[in-house]
Structures are given as C-alpha cells and as structure tokens.
C-alpha positions as CSV (number, residue, x, y, z in Angstrom):
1,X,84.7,76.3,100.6
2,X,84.2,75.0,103.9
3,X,84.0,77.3,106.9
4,X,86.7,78.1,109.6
5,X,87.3,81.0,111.9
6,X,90.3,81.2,114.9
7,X,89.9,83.3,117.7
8,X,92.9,83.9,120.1
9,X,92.6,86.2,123.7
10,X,95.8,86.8,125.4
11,X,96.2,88.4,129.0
12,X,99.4,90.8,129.1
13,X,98.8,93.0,132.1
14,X,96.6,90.8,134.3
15,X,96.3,87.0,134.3
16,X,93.2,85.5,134.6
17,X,92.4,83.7,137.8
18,X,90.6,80.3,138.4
19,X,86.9,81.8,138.5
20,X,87.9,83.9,135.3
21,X,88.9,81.0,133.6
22,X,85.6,78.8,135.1
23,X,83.4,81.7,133.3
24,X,85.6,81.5,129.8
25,X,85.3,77.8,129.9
26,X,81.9,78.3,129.9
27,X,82.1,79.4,126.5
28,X,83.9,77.0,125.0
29,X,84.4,73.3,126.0
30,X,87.3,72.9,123.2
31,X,89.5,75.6,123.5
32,X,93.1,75.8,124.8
33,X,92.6,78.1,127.8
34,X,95.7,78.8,130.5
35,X,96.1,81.9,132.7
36,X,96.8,84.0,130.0
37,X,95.8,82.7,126.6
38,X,92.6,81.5,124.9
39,X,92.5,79.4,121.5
40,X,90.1,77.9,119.7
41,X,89.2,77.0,116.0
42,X,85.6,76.3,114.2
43,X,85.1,74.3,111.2
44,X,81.5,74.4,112.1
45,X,79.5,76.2,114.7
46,X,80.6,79.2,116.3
47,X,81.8,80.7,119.3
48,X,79.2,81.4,121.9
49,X,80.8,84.5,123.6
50,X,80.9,87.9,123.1
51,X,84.8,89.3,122.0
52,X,83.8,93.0,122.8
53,X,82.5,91.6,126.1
54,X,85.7,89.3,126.9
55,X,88.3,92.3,125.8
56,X,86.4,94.6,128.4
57,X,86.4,91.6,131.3
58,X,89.7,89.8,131.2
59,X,91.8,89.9,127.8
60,X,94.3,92.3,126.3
61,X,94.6,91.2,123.1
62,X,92.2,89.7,120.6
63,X,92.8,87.9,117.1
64,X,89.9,86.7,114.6
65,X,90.4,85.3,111.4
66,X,87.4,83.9,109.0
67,X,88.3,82.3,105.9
68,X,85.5,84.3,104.3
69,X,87.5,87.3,105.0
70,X,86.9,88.7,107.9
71,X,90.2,89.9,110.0
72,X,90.1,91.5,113.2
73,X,92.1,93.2,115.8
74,X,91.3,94.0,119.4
75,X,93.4,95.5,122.1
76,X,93.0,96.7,125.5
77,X,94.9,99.6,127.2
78,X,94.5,101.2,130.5
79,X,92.8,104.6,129.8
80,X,95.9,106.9,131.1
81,X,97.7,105.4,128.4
82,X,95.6,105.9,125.6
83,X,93.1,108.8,125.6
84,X,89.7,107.9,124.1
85,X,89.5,111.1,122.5
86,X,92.9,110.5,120.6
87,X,91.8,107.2,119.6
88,X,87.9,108.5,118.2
89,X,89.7,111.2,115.6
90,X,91.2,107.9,114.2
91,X,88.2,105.6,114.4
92,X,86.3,105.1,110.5
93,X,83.0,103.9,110.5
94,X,82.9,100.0,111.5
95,X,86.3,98.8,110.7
96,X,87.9,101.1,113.3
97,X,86.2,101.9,116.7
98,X,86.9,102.3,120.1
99,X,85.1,102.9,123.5
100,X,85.7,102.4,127.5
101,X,84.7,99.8,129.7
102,X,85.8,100.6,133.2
103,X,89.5,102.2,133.4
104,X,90.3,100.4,130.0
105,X,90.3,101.4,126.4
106,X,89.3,98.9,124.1
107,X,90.2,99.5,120.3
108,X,89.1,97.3,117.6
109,X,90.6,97.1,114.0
110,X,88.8,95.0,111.5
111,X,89.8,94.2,107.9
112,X,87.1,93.0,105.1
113,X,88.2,90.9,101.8
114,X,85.6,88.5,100.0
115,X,88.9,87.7,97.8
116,X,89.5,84.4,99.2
117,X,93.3,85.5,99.9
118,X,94.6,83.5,103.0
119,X,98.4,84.4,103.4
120,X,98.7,84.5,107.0
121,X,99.2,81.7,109.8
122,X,97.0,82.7,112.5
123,X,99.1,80.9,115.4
124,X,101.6,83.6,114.7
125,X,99.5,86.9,113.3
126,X,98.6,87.9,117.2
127,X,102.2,88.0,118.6
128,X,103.6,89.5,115.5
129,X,101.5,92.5,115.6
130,X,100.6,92.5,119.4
131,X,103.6,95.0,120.4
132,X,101.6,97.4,119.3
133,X,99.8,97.7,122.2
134,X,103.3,98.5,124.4
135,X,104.1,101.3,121.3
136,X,100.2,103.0,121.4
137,X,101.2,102.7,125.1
138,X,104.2,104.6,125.2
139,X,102.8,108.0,123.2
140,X,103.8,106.5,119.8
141,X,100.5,106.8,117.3
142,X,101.5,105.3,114.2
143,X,99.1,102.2,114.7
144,X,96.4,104.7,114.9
145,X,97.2,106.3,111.5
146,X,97.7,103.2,109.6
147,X,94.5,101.6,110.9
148,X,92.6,104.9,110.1
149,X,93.9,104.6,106.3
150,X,93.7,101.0,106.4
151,X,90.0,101.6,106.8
152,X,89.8,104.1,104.0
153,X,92.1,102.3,102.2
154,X,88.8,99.7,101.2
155,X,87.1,102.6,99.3
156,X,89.8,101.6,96.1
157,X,87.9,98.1,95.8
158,X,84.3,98.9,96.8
159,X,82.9,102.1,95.6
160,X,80.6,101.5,98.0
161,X,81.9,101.5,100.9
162,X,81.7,104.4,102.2
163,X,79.7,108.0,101.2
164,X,80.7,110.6,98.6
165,X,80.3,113.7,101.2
166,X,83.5,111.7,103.0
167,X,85.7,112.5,100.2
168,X,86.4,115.5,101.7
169,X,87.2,114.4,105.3
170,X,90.5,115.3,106.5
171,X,92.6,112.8,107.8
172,X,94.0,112.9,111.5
173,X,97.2,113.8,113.1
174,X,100.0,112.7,111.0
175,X,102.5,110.6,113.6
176,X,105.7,111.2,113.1
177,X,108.3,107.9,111.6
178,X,105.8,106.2,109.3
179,X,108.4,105.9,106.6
180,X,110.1,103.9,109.4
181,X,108.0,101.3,110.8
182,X,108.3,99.1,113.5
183,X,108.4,95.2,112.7
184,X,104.8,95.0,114.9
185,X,103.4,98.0,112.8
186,X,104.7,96.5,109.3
187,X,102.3,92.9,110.7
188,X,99.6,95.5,111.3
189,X,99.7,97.6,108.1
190,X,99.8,93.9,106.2
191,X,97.3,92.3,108.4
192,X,94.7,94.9,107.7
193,X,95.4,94.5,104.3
194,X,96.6,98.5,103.8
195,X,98.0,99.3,100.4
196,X,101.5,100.1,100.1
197,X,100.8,102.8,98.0
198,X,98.5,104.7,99.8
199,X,101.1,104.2,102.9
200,X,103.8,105.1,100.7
201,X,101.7,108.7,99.5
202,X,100.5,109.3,103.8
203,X,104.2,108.7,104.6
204,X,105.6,111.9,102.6
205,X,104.1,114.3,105.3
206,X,105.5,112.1,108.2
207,X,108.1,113.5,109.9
208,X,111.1,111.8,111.1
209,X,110.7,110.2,114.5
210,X,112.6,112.3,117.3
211,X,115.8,111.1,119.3
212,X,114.0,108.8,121.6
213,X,117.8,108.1,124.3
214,X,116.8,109.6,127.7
215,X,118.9,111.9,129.5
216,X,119.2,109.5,132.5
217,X,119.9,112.9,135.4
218,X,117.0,114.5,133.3
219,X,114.5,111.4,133.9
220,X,115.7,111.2,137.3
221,X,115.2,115.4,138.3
222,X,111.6,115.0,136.3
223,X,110.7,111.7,138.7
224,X,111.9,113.5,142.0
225,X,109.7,116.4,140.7
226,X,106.3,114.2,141.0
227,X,103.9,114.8,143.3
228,X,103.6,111.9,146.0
229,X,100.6,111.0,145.3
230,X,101.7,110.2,141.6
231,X,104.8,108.2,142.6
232,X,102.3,106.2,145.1
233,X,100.5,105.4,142.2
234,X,103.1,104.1,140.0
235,X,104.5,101.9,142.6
236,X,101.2,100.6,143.7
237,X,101.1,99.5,139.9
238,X,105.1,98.0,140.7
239,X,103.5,96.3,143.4
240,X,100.5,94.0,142.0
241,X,102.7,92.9,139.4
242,X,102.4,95.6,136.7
243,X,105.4,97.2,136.7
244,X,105.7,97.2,132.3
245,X,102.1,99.2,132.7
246,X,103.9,102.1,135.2
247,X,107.3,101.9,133.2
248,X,105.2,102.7,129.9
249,X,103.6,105.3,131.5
250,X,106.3,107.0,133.3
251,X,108.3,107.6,129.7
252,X,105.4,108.3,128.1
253,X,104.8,111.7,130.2
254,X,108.3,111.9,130.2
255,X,108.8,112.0,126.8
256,X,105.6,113.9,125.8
257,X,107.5,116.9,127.7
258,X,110.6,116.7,126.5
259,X,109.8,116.1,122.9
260,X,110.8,118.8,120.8
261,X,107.9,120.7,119.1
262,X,107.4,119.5,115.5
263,X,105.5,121.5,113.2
264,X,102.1,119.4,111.9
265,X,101.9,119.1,108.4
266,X,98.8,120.3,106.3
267,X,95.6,118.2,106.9
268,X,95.1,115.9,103.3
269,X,91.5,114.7,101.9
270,X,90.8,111.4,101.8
271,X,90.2,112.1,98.5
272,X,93.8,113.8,97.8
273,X,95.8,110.4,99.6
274,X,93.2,108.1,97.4
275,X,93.9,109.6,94.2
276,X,97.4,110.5,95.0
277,X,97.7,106.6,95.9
278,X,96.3,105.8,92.3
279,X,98.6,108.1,90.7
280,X,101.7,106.8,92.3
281,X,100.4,102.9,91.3
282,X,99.7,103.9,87.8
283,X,103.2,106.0,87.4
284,X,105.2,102.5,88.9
285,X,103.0,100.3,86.4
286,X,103.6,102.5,83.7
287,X,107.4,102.5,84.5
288,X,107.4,98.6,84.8
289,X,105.7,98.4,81.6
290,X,108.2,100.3,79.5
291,X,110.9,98.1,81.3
292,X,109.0,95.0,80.9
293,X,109.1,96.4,77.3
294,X,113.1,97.2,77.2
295,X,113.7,94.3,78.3
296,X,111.7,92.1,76.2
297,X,113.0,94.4,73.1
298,X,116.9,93.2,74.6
299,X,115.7,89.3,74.8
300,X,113.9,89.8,71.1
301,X,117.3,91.1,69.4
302,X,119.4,88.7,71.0
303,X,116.5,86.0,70.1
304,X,117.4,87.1,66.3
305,X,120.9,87.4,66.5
306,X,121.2,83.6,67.6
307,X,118.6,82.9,64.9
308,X,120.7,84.8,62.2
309,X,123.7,82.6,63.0
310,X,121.4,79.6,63.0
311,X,120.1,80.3,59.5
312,X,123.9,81.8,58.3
313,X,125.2,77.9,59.1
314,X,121.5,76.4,57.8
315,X,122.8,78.3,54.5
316,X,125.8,76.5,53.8
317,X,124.2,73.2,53.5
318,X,120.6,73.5,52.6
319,X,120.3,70.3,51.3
320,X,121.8,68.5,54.3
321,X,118.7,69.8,56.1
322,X,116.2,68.9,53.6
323,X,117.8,65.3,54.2
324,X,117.8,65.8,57.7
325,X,114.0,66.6,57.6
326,X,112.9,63.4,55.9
327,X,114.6,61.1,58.1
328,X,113.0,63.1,61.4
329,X,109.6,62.0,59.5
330,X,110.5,58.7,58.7
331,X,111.0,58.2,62.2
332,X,106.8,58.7,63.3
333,X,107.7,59.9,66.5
334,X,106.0,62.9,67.9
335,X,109.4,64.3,69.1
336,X,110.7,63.9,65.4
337,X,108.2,65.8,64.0
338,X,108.5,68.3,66.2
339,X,112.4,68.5,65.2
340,X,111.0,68.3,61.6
341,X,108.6,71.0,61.9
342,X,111.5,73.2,63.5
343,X,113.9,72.8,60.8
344,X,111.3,73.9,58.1
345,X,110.6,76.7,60.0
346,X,114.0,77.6,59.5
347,X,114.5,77.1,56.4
348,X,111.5,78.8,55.5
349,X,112.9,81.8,57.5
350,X,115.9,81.6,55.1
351,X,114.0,81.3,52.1
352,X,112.4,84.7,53.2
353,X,115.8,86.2,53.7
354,X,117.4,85.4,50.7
355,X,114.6,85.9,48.4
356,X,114.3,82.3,47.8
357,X,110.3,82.0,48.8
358,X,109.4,80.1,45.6
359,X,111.6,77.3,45.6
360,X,111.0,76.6,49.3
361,X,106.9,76.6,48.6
362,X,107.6,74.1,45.8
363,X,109.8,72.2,48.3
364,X,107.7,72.3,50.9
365,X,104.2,71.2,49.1
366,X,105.9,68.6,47.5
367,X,106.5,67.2,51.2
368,X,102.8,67.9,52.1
369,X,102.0,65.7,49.6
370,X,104.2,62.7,50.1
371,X,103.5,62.9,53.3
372,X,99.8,63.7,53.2
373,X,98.6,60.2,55.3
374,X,100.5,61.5,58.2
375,X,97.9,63.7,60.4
376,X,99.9,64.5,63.2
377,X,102.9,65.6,60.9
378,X,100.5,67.5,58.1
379,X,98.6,69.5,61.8
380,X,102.3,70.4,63.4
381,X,102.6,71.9,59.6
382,X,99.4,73.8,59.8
383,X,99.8,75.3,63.2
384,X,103.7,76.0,62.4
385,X,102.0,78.2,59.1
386,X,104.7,75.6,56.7
C-alpha cells in the first residue's frame, strides 16, 4: 500500500497576513496556501512543520488523514470560550488532549485504526465537522463527550490500549442532547470512528437539550446590565473584524445564566458504558439472527411449496421427463446438462416422495452407464448426489 497523508489548516477568526503566509510557505513549497486555508497532500515525504505549533500561531482548524490510519482533529478557541479546565476532565490519554498557547485553547482529537478502512473524502471531512468549534464555543459540550468516549471507545478492539486500573474511571459531565446531534457532531462521532452502540448506551443519561429561543427584552436588560468595561471589550472584538467571536460569547454567558438547572445524572464506569455497549450489540445481533432466521424459515417454505407444485405436475408425466432428459444430453452443451442434471434432481425428489426410490436408482444408473464417456455430464451427477 503506498503511503499518503492530507493535512488541511483553516483560519476562521483571524486571516493570516503576508509575513504569516511567507513563514507557512516555508514549510511547504506544494501546498495550496490563501489567507485562510492550507492544503497539501504526500505520497512520499512528509510535512516539515509542526501542526501543534501552526494551530497555536495562525490556524483554527486542523485536518490530518494517513492511509495507515491515523485521523486527527485540531481546533483552536479563544480561552474565554472554552475553559481549559472543562476541556482536561474530557481529555484520555493521547487521543484527546488539550493545552494553551497564549489566549487560545488548542484541543486535539485523534483517531487510530490499522484496518485499512478509508470511507471518508478528506476535501470535505474538515468543513463537515468544523462547526464544532462555533457549538464548543457557544457553552454546548457534546463534542467533548463524544471525543472522550470516542477515545475509550478503542479499548473494544485493542485490549491493550489502555490500563486495567482505568476500568473504573468515571466518565465526565454528561452534556445534555446527545440523543440529538448536530449534523457537525454526527461528522465528528463518525470521523473518530465512535461506536454507535456505546453512543447509543452514554445517550440514555443525556438529558434533553433546553429551549435554546432568547427572550429578546431579557437579552437586551442582561446586555445593559454589563459593566463598561465588558461591553468595551466585546465591541473592540466587533471592531477588528471578530464580531462571530463576541456574538458567541455574548449568548454563551447569556445563556449559561438563564439556563434552567438540570439535575446531573449518576457518574458511569468506563467499564459499565463498555460492557453495557457489548450487551446492547450482542442483544441487536441476537435479534437480527432469529429474524435473519424467520425469515429464511418464510423463503424455505415458500421454496417447497413452489417445488411441491413442480414435482405434482413432474408426476403426471414422468416419462415425458425422462425423454426430456435424454435429449438435454444429447445435446453436449454445458447448459443442457445443467437442465439435465435439474430435472433428475427432481424426479429423484419425487421418487423420494412417493416411495418410488427403487425404480428411479435403476433408472438413473442405467443412464450413468450409457452415458459413462461423458465426464462433464457423469461430474454434474456426482456433485448433484444423482
């Protein structure tokens, strides 16, 4: 299998300048670099820059794919949008980390596979799954959750992967509306290859997602009720251009206060949501067996009801057949013997029925013999147990 990776950078907040885009250039004499994006594929070689290093620098948003199944994800957020201390009690060992540079937060969300599985096109995977940024942005933690079982979620197919004594970590904060998801967090969840199962088993102690409409005289009494200094800030934001990053912010807060409080649900073990997972994917293979099984039962009785009404016509002309059967083999075509070799069969199967096994045995070794220079006829007899 010969080797490729893509890496993608896009600029959301900020775009890159000319002496920004001198120093990325730098890096990489064939990639498609503008203002705000950076492409690039290898088929050899590798990329001679640092992704951590360009995420806490100029980039947003980060993509890497590697055909040897290696997937990750990298966003950038402005650190009063995303705490880092909300972020670490989601972070699992190396697929999931997260750390400041500056007045950012950089998360990165990997994925590992040696499978060979390659289902996704990686000119779209970035901005399918790149509005998670605006949602982790906006208060709404679902991302975070789904990476953090994502990450568990490899234990099922490496027993390795991780130590015993973690069995019994609990898992984070539940977030609200995962039995909802966004279409950006559905490209997440399948990106980082998270079971549906073990979503499907975390999702039962989500609650639903709260009203999210905004009382418009509410927003506006909670805005006048800022401190100046605040409502500088956010329109100093307005002002070089970011004005998404201080809308974001402003209904964030806003909504974190008006939000109805919601009871958290007990804390689970990754142990309980793994072995609930299996449970749940061994009770649905179980019930698609025994329909698998149903229906193959309905198919085989319908199967012998067309065959009874073959052999019930077969019966009123036996000897028509036998005829018939000869002059298929005088023929010497494969496809005649094959229609030979089919009509024995059934009137062996009649024989059977009507007690009549004998006289077709006598019948049928008498052919054998006459026709015993015919190897392709005397094999399609062997196989077809005539």
């Amino acid at each position: 299998m010969s080797e490729y990776q893509y890496y993608e950078f896009i600029a959301i907040d900020q775009p890159l300048d000319a002496q920004a885009q001198a120093e990325v250039r730098s890096l990489s004499t064939r990639a498609r670099i503008t203002a705000t994006s950076f492409v690039n594929e290898y088929h050899w070689g590798d990329f001679r820059g640092d992704p951590s290093r360009l995420m806490e620098r100029h980039y947003d948003a980060h993509l890497y794919l590697a055909n040897w199944g290696t997937w990750r994800i990298m966003l950038r957020l402005p650190c009063g949008l995303l705490d880092l201390e909300v972020a670490e009690q989601y972070c699992v060992s190396d697929q999931v980390t997260a750390w400041t540079a500056g007045q950012h937060l950089v998360l990165s969300m990997t994925s590992e596979d040696e499978s060979g599985d390659w289902d996704y096109d990686p000119e779209v995977s970035l901005s399918s799954i790149v509005g998670i940024r605006d949602e982790l942005a906006g208060g709404d933690h679902r991302a975070l959750y789904l990476v953090w079982l994502a990450g568990y979620g490899t234990w099922e197919d490496d027993e390795d992967a991780f130590d015993q004594d973690e069995n019994e970590e609990l898992e984070p904060p539940v977030p609200p509306g995962l039995r909802t998801l966004t279409a950006s967090q559905h490209a997440l969840a399948g990106f980082l290859r998270l079971d549906d199962d073990l979503l499907a088993v975390a999702a039962e102690a989500s609650p639903s997602l709260p009203d999210r409409a905004e009382d418009p005289e509410q927003l506006a009494n909670w805005l006048a009720d800022l401190p100046a200094g605040e409502k500088d800030r956010l329109l100093l934001h307005v002002a070089q251009g970011r004005a998404a990053t201080a809308r974001t912010e402003i209904l964030r807060r806003f909504r974190s206060i008006i939000a109805p409080a919601v009871a958290a649900p007990g804390r689970r073990t990754v142990a309980d949501l793994l072995d609930s997972a299996w449970r749940r994917r061994a009770d649905q293979q179980r019930k698609e067996a025994a329909q698998h099984a149903e229906e193959e039962a309905r198919r085989e009785h319908a199967r012998n009801l067309v065959r009874q009404k073959r052999l019930d016509d077969l019966s009123h002309d036996e000897e028509a057949a036998w005829a018939k059967v000869e002059v298929l083999i005088a023929t010497r075509k494969p496809a005649d013997y094959d229609a030979a070799v089919a009509l024995l069969s059934d009137l062996q199967a009649l024989a059977e029925r009507d007690d009549r096994f004998d006289t077709f045995t006598l019948r049928s070794m008498a052919l054998r013999h006459a026709h015993a220079r015919k190897p392709s006829l005397i094999d399609r007899l062997d196989r077809a147990r005539i």
